[in-house]
MISE-684992 format. One record per residue (C-alpha): residue in three letters; residue number from 1; x, y, z. Coordinates in steps of 0.5 Angstrom, whole numbers, plus 500, padded with zeros to 3 digits. Layout:
residues N
kolmar:banu:px:py:pz
Ala:NUM:X:Y:Z
...
This chain:
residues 367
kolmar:banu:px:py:pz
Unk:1:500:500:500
Unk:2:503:507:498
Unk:3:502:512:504
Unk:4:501:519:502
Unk:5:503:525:507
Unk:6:503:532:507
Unk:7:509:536:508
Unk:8:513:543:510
Unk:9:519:545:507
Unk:10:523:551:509
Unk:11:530:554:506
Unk:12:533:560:508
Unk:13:540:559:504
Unk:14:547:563:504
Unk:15:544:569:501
Unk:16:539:572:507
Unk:17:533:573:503
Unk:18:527:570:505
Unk:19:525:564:507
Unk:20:522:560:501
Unk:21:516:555:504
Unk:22:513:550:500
Unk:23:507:544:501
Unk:24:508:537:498
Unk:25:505:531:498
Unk:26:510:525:498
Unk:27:507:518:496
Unk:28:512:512:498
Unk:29:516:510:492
Unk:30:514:516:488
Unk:31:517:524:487
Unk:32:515:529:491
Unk:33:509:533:488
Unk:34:508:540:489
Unk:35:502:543:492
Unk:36:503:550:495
Unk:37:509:555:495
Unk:38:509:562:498
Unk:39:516:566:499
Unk:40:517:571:505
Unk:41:523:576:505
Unk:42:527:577:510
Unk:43:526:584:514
Unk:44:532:588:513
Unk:45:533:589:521
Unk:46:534:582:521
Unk:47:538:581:514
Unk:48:543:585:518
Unk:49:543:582:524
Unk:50:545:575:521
Unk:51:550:577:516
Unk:52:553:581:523
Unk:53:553:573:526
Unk:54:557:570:521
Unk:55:563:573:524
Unk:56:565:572:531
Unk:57:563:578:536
Unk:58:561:580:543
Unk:59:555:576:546
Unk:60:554:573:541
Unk:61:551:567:543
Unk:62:546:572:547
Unk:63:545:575:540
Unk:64:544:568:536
Unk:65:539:566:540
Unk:66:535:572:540
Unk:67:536:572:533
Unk:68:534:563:532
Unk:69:526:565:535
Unk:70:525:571:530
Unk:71:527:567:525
Unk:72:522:562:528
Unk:73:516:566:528
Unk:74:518:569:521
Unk:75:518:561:520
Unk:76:511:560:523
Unk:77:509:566:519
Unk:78:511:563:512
Unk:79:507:557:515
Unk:80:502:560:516
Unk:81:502:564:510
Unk:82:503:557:506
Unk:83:497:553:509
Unk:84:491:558:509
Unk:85:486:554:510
Unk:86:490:548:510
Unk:87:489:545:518
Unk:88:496:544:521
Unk:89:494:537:523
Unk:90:494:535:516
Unk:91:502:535:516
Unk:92:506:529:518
Unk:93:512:534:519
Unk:94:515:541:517
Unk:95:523:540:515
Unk:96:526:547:516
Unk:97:534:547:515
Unk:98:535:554:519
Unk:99:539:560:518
Unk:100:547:557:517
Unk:101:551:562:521
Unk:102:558:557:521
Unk:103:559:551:517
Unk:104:566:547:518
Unk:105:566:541:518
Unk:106:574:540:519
Unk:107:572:542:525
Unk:108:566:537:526
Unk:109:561:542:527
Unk:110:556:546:523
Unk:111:551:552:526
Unk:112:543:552:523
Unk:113:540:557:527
Unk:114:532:558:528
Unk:115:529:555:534
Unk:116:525:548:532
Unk:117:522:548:539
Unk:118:519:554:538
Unk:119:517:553:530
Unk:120:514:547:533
Unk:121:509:551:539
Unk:122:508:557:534
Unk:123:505:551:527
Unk:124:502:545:531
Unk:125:506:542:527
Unk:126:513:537:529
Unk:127:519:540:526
Unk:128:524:536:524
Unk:129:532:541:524
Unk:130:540:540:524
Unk:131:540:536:519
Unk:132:547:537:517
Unk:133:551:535:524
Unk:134:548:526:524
Unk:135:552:527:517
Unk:136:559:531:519
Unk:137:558:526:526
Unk:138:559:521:522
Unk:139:565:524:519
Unk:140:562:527:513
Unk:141:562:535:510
Unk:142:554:535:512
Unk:143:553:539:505
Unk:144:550:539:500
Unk:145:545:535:502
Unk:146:540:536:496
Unk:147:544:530:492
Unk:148:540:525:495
Unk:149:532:529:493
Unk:150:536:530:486
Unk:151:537:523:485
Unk:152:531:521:488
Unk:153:527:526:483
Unk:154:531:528:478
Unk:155:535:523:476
Unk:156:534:520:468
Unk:157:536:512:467
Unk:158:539:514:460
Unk:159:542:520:460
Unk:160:548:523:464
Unk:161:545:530:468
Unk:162:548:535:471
Unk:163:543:539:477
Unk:164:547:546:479
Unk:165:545:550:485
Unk:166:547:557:484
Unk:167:544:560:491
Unk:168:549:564:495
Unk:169:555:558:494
Unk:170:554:554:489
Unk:171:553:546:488
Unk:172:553:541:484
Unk:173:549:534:484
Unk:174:553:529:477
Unk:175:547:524:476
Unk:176:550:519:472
Unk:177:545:514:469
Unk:178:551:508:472
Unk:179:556:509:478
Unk:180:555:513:484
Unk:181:552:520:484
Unk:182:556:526:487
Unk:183:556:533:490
Unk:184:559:538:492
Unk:185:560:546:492
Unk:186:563:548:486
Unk:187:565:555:490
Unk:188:562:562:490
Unk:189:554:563:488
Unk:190:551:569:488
Unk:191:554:571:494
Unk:192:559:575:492
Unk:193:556:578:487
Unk:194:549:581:491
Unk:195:555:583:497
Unk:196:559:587:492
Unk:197:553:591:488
Unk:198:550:591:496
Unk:199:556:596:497
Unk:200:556:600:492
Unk:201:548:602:489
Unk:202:544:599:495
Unk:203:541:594:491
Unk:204:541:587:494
Unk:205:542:583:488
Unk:206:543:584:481
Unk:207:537:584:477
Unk:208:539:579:471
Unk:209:545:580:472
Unk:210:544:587:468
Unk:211:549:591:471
Unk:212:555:586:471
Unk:213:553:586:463
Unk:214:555:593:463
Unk:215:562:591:462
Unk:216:568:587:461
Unk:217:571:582:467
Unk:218:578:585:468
Unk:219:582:578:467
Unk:220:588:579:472
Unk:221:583:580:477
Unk:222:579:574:475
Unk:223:586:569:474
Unk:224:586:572:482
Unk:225:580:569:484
Unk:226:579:562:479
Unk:227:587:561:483
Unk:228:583:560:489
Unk:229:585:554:494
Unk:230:578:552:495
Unk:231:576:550:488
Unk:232:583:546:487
Unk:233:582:541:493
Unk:234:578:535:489
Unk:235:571:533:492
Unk:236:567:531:497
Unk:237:568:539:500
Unk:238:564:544:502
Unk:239:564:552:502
Unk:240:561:558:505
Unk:241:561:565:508
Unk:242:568:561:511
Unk:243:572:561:504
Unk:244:569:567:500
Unk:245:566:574:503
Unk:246:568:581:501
Unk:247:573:581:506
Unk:248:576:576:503
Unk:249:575:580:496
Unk:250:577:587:498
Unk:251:584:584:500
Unk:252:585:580:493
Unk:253:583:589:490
Unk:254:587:591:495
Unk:255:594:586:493
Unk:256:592:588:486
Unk:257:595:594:486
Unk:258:591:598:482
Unk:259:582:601:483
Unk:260:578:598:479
Unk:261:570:601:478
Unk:262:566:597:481
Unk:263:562:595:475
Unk:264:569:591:472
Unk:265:568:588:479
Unk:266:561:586:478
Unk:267:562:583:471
Unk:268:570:579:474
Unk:269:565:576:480
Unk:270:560:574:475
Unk:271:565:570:471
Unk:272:569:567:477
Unk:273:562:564:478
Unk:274:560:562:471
Unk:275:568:559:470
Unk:276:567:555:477
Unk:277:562:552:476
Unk:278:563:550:469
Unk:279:571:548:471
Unk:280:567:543:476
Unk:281:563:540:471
Unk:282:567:540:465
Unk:283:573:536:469
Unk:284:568:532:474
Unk:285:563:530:471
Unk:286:565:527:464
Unk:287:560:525:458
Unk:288:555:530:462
Unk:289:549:531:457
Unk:290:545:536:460
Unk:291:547:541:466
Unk:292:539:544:469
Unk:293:539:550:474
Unk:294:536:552:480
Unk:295:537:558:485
Unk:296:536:565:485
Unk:297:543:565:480
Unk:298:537:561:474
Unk:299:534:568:474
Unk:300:540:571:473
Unk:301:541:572:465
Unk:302:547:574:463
Unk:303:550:568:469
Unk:304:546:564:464
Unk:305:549:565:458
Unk:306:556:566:461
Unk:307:556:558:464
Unk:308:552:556:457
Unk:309:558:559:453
Unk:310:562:556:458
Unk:311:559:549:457
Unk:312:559:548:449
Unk:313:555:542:448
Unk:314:552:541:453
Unk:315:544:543:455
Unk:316:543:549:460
Unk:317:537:550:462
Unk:318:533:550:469
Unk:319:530:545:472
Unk:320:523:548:470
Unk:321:524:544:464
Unk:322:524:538:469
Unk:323:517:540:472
Unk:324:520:544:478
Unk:325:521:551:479
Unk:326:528:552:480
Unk:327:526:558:486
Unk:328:522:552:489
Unk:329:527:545:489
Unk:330:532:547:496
Unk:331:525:547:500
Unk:332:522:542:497
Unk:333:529:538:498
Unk:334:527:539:506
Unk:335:520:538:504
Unk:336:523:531:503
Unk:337:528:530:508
Unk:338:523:530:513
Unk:339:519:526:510
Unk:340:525:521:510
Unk:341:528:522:517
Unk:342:519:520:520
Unk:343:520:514:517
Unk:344:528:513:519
Unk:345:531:513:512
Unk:346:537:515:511
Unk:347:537:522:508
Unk:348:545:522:506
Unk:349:549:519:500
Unk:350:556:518:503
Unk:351:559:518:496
Unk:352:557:526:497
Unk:353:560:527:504
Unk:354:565:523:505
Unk:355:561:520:511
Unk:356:562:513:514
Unk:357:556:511:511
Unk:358:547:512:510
Unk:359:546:516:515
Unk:360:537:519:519
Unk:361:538:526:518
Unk:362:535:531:522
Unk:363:533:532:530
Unk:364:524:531:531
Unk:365:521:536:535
Unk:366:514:534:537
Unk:367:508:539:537
């Protein structure tokens, strides 16, 4: 008998802004479907105060904690939204990854913040969270952790694929039709480029890439960044705010000796991003076919056709052409990782992590 159960999914990724929430219903055996979508942005108060703990500061733990129940009621509030007139009591489970403040699995731990507790007394609903630490326990990267709903859902028994998420870091799923499927971050997503057009024209991304396709990469520049550690180590690996963030950027412009407008800056980091990305599938991901995106970065025109120009051969279209919207696969991936740790299934694939083995992910808090 097949069972059929409701399920919350909520991702608030690197880039810090907003939750996307999704309603599925999944069927045992069978991908998940997409019933309802609803996306809630962050406040800029709270926008500020959670790129503020991505660094060590004074009382900071006083600081995060406040922070993980206002993420909670934006939560709840997302939920809300979602259901309408949908009773909570018909949901099994609501899968939330929380807001990552640290991620280093080097150092066995990894920092989701969002107060599950709470989310759980606001919705009425069980939440399960803190997905990535069973797999960094069991000597894993505890990230990406999307490859097992894209092998699950998006995986094709004849064709070699490739899944490219380009949110604030970006990642990859190879699914080949034979052989074991991979995943790691490539290296920069839309991090960079959101940070630095931040600073400079107070826009919080780059619609369509327009301002970065206002001028050319300036190639010292990019050579510096591509020579970056972090994309040279083979995978499995993971990245975040850690390796790459507008410090980091400004001491590269600084040891660079010479100022560049701001808008050379934001085509250079657009092209640091298209050229990882396709440097990983071109060198990793061998006799690939078709290469579809999802994240904030599928809207981004000119990041597009710059990784399109740099995969030759290849597809390059989004996930829409799989049947799901590409704002909409990381919360409907948490949406089935819920799903997965109800019912004690493994939620990892340790030939994406590095873990010891399959691993139930997430901690359940009942309603």
């Amino acid at each position: 008998m097949h069972e059929v159960e409701r399920y919350v999914g909520l991702m608030s990724g690197t880039s810090l802004d907003g939750v996307d929430a999704v309603l599925a219903e999944v069927t045992t055996g069978s991908a998940p479907r997409l019933l309802r979508t609803h996306y809630l942005p962050y406040p800029d108060t709270l926008r500020a105060r959670l790129l503020a703990l991505n660094a060590p500061q004074s009382d900071e733990i006083h600081l995060a904690a406040r922070a993980a129940n206002d993420l909670a009621r934006l939560y709840a509030g997302a939920v809300h939204a979602l259901l309408g007139e949908i009773a909570p009591a018909s949901v099994r489970a609501i899968g939330c990854h929380g807001q990552t403040l640290r991620h280093r699995p080097a150092d066995g731990y990894t920092l989701q913040i969002g107060n599950a507790a709470l989310l759980a007394e606001l919705t009425g609903i069980d939440v399960v969270a803190d997905f990535r630490s069973r797999d960094i326990a069991a000597g894993g990267q505890g990230a990406p952790l999307v490859p097992a709903f894209h092998a699950h859902t998006l995986a094709h028994p004849d064709i070699h694929r490739v899944i490219a998420n380009i949110g604030g870091i970006a990642n990859i799923t190879d699914l080949p039709p034979a052989g074991a499927v991979r995943g790691w971050d490539t290296g920069p997503g839309n991090m960079l480029l959101d940070g630095w057009i931040q600073r400079h024209r107070g826009e919080t991304y780059d619609r369509d890439g327009n301002w970065a396709s206002a001028a050319e990469a300036d190639p010292h520049l990019l050579d510096v960044l591509l020579a970056h550690p972090y994309l040279h180590q083979p995978p499995p690996k993971s990245a975040g705010r850690e390796q790459f963030n507008l410090d980091a950027l400004d001491a590269t412009l600084g040891q660079a000796g010479h100022t560049l407008p701001p808008v050379t800056v934001q085509a250079t980091l657009l092209e640091f991003t298209a050229e990882s990305l396709a440097t990983a599938i071109r060198e990793e991901c061998a006799g690939a076919r078709e290469v579809y995106v999802c994240g904030g970065g599928a809207h981004n025109g000119t990041l597009m056709r710059r990784l399109a120009a740099h995969l030759p051969g290849l597809r390059v279209a989004t996930t829409a052409a799989l049947g799901i919207e590409p704002d909409w696969v990381e919360a409907l991936a948490f949406a089935w990782l819920a799903r997965q740790a109800v019912h004690r299934a493994p939620g990892n694939l340790p030939s994406v992590t590095g873990a010891r083995g399959p691993r139930v992910l997430g901690a359940i808090y009942p309603a």
